[in-house]
C-alpha positions as CSV (number, residue, x, y, z in Angstrom):
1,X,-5.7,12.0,37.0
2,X,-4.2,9.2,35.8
3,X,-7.3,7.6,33.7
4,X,-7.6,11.6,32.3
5,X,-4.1,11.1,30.8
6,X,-5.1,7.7,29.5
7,X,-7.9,9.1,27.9
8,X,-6.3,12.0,26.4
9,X,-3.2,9.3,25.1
10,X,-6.1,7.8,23.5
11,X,-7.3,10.6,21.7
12,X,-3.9,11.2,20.4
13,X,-3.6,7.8,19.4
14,X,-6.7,7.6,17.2
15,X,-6.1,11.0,15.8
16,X,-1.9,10.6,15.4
17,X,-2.0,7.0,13.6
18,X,-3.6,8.6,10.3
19,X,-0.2,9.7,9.7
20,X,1.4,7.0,10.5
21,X,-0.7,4.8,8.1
22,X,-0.1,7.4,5.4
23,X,3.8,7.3,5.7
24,X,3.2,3.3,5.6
25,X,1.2,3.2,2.3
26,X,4.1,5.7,0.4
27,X,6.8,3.3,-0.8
28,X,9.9,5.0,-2.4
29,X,11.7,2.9,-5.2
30,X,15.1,3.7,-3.6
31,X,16.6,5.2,-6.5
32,X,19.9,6.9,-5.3
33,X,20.2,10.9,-6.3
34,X,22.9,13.3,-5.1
35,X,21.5,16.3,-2.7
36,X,20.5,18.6,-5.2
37,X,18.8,16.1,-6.9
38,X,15.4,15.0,-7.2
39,X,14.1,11.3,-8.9
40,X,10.5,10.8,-10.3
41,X,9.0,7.6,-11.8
42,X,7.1,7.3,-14.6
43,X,6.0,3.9,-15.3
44,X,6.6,0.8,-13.8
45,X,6.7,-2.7,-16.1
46,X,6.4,-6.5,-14.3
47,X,10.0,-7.2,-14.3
48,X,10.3,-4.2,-11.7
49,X,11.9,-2.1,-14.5
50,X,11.1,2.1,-13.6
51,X,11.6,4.3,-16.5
52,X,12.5,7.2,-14.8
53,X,13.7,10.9,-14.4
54,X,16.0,12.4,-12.5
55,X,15.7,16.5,-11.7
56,X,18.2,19.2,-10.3
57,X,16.0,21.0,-8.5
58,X,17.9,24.3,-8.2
59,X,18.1,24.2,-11.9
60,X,15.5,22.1,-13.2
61,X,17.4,20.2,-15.2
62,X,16.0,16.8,-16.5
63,X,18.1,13.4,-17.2
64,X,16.1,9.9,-18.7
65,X,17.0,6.9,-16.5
66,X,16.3,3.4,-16.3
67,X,16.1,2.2,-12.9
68,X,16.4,-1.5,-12.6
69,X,18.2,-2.5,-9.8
70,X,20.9,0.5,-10.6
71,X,20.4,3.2,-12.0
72,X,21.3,3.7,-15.7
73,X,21.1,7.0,-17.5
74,X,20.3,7.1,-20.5
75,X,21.9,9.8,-22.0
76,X,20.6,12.8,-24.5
77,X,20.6,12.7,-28.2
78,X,23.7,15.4,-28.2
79,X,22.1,18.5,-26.1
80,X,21.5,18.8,-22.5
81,X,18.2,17.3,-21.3
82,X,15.8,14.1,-21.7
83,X,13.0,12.6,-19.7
84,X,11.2,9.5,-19.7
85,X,7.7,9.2,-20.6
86,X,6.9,4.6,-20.4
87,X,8.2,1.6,-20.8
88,X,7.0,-1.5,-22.1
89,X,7.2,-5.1,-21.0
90,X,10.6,-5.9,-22.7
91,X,12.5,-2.9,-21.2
92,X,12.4,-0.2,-24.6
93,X,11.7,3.0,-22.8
94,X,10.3,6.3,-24.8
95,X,10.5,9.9,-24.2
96,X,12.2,12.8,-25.3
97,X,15.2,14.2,-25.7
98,X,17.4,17.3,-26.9
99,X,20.2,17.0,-29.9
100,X,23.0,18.9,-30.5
101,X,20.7,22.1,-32.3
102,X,18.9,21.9,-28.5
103,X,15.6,20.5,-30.5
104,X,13.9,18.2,-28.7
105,X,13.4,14.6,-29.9
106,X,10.9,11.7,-29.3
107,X,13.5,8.7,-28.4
108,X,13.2,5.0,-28.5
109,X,15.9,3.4,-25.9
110,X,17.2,-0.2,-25.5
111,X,19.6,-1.4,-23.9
112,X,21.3,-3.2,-26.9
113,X,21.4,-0.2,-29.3
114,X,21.0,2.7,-27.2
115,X,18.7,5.9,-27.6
116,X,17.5,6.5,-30.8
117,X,16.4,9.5,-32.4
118,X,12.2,8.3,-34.0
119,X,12.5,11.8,-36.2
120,X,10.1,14.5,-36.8
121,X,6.7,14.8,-39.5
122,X,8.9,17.2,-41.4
123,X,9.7,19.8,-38.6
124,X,12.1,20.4,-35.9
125,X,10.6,18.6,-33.1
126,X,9.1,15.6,-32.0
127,X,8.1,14.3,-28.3
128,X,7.8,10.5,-27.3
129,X,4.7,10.2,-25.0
130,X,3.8,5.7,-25.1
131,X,5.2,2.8,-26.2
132,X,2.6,-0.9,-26.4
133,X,4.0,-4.6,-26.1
134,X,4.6,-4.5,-29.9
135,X,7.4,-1.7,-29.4
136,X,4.8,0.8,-31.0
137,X,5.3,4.5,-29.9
138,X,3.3,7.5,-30.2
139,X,3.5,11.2,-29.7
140,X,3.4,13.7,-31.4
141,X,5.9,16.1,-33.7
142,X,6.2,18.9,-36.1
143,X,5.1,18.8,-39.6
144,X,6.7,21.1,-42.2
145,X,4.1,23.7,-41.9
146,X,5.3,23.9,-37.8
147,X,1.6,22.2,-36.5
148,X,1.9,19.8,-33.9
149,X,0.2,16.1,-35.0
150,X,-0.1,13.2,-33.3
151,X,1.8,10.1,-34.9
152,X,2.2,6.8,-34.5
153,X,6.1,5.1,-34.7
154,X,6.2,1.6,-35.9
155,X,8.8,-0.8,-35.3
156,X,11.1,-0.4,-38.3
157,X,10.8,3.4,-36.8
158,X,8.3,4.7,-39.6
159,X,6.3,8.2,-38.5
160,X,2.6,7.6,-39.6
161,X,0.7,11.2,-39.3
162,X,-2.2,10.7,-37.2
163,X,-4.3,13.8,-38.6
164,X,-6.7,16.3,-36.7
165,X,-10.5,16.5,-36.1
166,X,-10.6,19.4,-38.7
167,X,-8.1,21.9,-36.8
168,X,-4.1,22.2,-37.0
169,X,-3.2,20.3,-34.0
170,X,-3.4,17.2,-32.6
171,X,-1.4,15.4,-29.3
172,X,-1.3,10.5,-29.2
173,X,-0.8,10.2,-25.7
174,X,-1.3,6.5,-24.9
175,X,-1.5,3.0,-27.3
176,X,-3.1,-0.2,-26.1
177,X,-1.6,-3.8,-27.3
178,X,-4.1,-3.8,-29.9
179,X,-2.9,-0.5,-31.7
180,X,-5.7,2.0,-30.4
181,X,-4.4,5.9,-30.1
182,X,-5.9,8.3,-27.7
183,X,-5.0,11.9,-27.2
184,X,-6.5,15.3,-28.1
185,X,-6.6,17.2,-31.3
186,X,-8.0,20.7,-32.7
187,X,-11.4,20.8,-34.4
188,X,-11.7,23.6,-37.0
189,X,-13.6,25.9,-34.6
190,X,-9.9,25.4,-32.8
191,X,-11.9,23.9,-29.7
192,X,-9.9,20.5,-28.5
193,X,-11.2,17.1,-28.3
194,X,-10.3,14.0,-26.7
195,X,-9.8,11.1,-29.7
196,X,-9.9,7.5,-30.1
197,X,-7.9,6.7,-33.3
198,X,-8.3,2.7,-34.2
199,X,-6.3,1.7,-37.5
200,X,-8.1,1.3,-40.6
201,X,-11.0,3.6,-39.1
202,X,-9.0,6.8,-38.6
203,X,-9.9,9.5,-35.6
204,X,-13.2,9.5,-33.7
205,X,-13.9,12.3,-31.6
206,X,-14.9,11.0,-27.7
207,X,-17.0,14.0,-27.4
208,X,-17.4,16.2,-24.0
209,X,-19.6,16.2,-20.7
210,X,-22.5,18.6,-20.5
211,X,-22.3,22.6,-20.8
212,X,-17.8,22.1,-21.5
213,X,-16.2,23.2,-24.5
214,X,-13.3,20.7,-24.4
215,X,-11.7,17.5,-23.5
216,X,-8.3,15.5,-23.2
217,X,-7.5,11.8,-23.7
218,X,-4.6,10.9,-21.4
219,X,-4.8,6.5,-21.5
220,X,-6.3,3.6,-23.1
221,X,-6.2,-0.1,-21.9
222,X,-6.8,-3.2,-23.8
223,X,-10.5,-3.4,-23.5
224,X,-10.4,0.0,-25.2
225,X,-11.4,2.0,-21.9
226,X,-10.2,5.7,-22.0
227,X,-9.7,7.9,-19.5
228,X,-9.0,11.8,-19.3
229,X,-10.1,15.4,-18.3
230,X,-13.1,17.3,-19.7
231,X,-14.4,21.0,-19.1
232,X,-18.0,21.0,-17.4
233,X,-20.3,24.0,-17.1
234,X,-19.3,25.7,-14.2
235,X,-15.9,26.0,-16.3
236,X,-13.9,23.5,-14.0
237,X,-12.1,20.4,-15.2
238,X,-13.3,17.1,-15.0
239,X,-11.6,13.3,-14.7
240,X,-13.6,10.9,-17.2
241,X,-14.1,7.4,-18.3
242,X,-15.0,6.6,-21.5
243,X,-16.6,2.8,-21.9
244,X,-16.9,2.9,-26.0
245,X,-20.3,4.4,-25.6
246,X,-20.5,7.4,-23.4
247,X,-18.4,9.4,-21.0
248,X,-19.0,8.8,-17.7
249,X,-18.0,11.6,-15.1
250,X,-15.6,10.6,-12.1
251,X,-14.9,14.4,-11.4
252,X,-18.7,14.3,-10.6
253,X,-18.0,11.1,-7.8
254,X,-15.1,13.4,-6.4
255,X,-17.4,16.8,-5.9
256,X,-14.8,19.5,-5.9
257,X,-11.7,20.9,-7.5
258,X,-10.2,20.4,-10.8
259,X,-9.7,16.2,-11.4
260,X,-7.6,14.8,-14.3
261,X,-7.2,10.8,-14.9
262,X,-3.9,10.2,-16.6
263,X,-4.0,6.5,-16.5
264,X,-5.6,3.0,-16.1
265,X,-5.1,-0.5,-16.1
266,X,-6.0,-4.1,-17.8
267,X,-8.3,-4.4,-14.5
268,X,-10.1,-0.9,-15.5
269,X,-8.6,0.8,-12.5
270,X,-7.9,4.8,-12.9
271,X,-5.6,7.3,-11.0
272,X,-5.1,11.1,-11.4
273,X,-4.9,14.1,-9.6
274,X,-7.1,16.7,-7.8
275,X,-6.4,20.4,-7.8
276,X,-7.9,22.6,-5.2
277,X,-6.4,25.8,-4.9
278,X,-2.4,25.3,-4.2
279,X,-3.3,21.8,-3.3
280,X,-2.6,18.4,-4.5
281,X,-4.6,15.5,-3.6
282,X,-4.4,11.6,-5.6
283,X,-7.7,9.6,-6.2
284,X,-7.9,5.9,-7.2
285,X,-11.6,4.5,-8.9
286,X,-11.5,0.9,-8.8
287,X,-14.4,-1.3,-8.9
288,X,-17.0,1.6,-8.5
289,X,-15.7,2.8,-5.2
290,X,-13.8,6.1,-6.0
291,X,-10.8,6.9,-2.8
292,X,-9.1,10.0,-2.5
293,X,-6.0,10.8,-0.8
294,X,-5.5,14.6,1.1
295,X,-1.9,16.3,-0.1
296,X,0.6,15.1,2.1
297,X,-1.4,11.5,2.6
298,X,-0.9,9.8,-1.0
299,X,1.5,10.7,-3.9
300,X,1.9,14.1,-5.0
301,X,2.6,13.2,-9.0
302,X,0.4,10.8,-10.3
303,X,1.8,9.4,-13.7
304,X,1.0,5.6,-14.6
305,X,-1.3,2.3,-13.0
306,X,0.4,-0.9,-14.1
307,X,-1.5,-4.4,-14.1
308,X,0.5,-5.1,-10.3
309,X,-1.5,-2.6,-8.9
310,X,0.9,-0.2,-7.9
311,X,0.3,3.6,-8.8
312,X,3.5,4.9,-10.1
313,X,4.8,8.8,-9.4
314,X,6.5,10.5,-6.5
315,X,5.9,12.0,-3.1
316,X,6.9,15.4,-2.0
317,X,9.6,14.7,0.7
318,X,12.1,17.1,2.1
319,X,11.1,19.6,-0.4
320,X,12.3,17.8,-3.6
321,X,10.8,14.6,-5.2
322,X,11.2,11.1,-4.4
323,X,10.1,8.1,-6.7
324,X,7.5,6.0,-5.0
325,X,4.9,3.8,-5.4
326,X,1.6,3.3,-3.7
327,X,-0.7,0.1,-3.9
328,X,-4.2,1.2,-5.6
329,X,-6.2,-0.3,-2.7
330,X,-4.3,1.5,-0.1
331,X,-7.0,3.3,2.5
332,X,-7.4,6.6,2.1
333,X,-5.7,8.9,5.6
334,X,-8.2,10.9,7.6
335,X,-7.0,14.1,8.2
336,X,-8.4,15.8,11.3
337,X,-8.2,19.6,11.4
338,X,-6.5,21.7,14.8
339,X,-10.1,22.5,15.8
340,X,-11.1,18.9,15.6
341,X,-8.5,17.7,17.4
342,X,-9.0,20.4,20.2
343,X,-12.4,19.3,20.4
344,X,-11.9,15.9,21.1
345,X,-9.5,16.5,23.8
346,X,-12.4,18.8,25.4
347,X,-14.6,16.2,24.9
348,X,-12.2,13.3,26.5
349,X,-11.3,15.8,29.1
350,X,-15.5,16.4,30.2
351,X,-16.1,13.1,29.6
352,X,-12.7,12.1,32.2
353,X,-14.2,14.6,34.4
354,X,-17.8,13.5,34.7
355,X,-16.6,9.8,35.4
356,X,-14.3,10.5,38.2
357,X,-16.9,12.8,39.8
358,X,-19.2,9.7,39.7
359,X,-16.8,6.9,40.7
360,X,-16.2,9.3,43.7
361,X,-20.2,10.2,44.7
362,X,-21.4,6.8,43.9
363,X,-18.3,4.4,44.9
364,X,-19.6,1.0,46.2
365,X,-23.6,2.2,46.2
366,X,-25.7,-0.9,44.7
367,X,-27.3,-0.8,41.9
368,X,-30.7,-2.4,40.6
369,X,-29.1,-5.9,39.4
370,X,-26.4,-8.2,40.1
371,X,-23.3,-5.7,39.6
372,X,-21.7,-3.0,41.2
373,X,-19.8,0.1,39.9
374,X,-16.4,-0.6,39.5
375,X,-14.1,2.0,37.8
């Protein structure tokens, strides 16, 4: 009886450290929220600085921090809300924010002068998505005839209109050090592409995978590497990589749901989420190999990869958020099923069984060779 308990604490050992290891990998930033209160982080720069948000999550209420050893809110531009969106090596965080009118704002923040208001293309909004080592920011804002365009920000604060791919619309997302724009705009069919926009070349559509209709630009790294989502065939959603030349499909390495890649790294390394159903899993491609990590086992929002190798977001703890980090070589958890779990204890339970029946018949009987049984 005793070795069947053994065996059985076995069982339960090998199948009960998964979680373990999974609640290991998850590292949360520690940033300090009240109850009610929920903290995400966005991006992550070398100094350790997190550009942040904090949530009320009965209300859904959304303030801009900077986390760096305290946290520092950052304030709105008048009106209610902000939220982070990066930060760059020096500390200057972008995102948006609401004035006094309750328009919302792409912001520029530092700690010397404060949050400042980048303006609009001629509208009433504008929205703060990326900021490069230069102090470059993109987004995108309203024009006078209430379209959505991307624009670039320079440092003196200038708005540069980005332009479309023919249509009304167009979305920056993410700027490398060397000034290269990705996001999504409109083509005049209205269908939406993922673009590459260098300066002095203007916007180049990245194209789509096979049978889909659209795609979506969400990051760029300095070797000009971009990474998204793209519609297949079958009508689901797809996470790419686009090397300069052609789009390669990581949704197709993954084999199921709906994948989006929202960032990558100087290495080349790319993270973004997994739907499948009401279900949330993280995945991490580095160096060909492509890891995926179940809901529960990895983060639940997956928002930046910085050159340290940490993948920047939140877990789902205690039903509310919690900033975390996770490193991008962590292993992924295996998670076992009930029925799995059952069957291995039948298993370990037959398998007790049948040995103590035969320690018992054959106790102390010799065997062809030098040894005897001995259990």
């Amino acid at each position: 009886m005793l070795r069947t308990t053994s065996s059985i604490v076995l069982a339960v050992f090998l199948f009960g450290t998964s979680g373990i290891c999974a609640a290991e990998k998850i590292h949360p930033l520690g940033i300090a929220v009240n109850k009610d209160e929920a903290s995400i982080a966005v991006d992550i720069n070398a100094r350790g600085q997190v550009a942040g948000i904090i949530q009320n999550v009965e209300e859904g209420t959304q303030r801009a921090i900077l986390y760096d050893r305290r946290v520092i809110e950052l304030g709105t531009l008048g009106g209610a809300e902000s939220y982070t969106k990066g930060i760059n090596a020096d500390g200057l965080v972008v995102g948006t924010a609401q004035n006094s009118r309750r328009q919302w704002r792409a912001f520029l923040y530092s700690k010397e002068r404060g949050m400042r208001d980048l303006g609009t293309l001629g509208g009433n909004s504008s929205y703060g998505a990326a900021i490069n080592t230069a102090g470059q920011v993109v987004g995108f804002a309203d024009t006078s005839d209430n379209y959505f365009h991307a624009f670039v920000a320079s440092t003196d604060g200038t708005l540069t209109d980005l332009g479309t791919l023919g249509g009304n619309i167009s979305y920056a997302s993410s700027i490398n050090n060397h000034g290269e724009i990705v996001g999504t705009a409109a083509l005049s069919d209205g269908n939406r592409r993922a673009f590459l926009y260098r300066p002095g070349s203007g916007m180049i559509n990245l194209g789509i995978l096979p049978g889909g209709r659209a795609s979506s630009a969400s990051a760029i790294n300095d070797e000009g590497i971009v990474v998204g989502a793209a519609s297949t065939a079958s009508g689901r959603w797809h996470a790419f990589m686009h090397d300069g030349s052609s789009m390669i499909d990581l949704g197709d390495m993954i084999g199921y749901g709906d994948s989006f890649a929202t960032a990558i790294n100087a290495a080349g390394h790319v993270v973004g989420t997994i739907l499948i159903g009401d279900e949330r899993r993280s995945f991490v491609y580095r160096d060909g190999k492509m890891t995926v990590h179940p809901g529960g086992h990895g983060l639940y929002l997956v928002n930046a990869i910085n050159n340290q190798e940490l993948v920047i977001g939140a877990q789902y703890q205690g039903k509310k958020f919690e900033a975390s980090t996770m490193r991008s070589n962590a292993v992924a958890t295996v998670v076992r099923s009930p029925q799995e779990f059952m069957t291995l204890i039948v298993i370990v339970l037959l398998a007790a069984t049948g040995l103590m029946i035969y320690h018992r018949r054959y106790r102390g009987i010799q065997l062809r060779g030098p040894r005897m049984l001995a259990f």
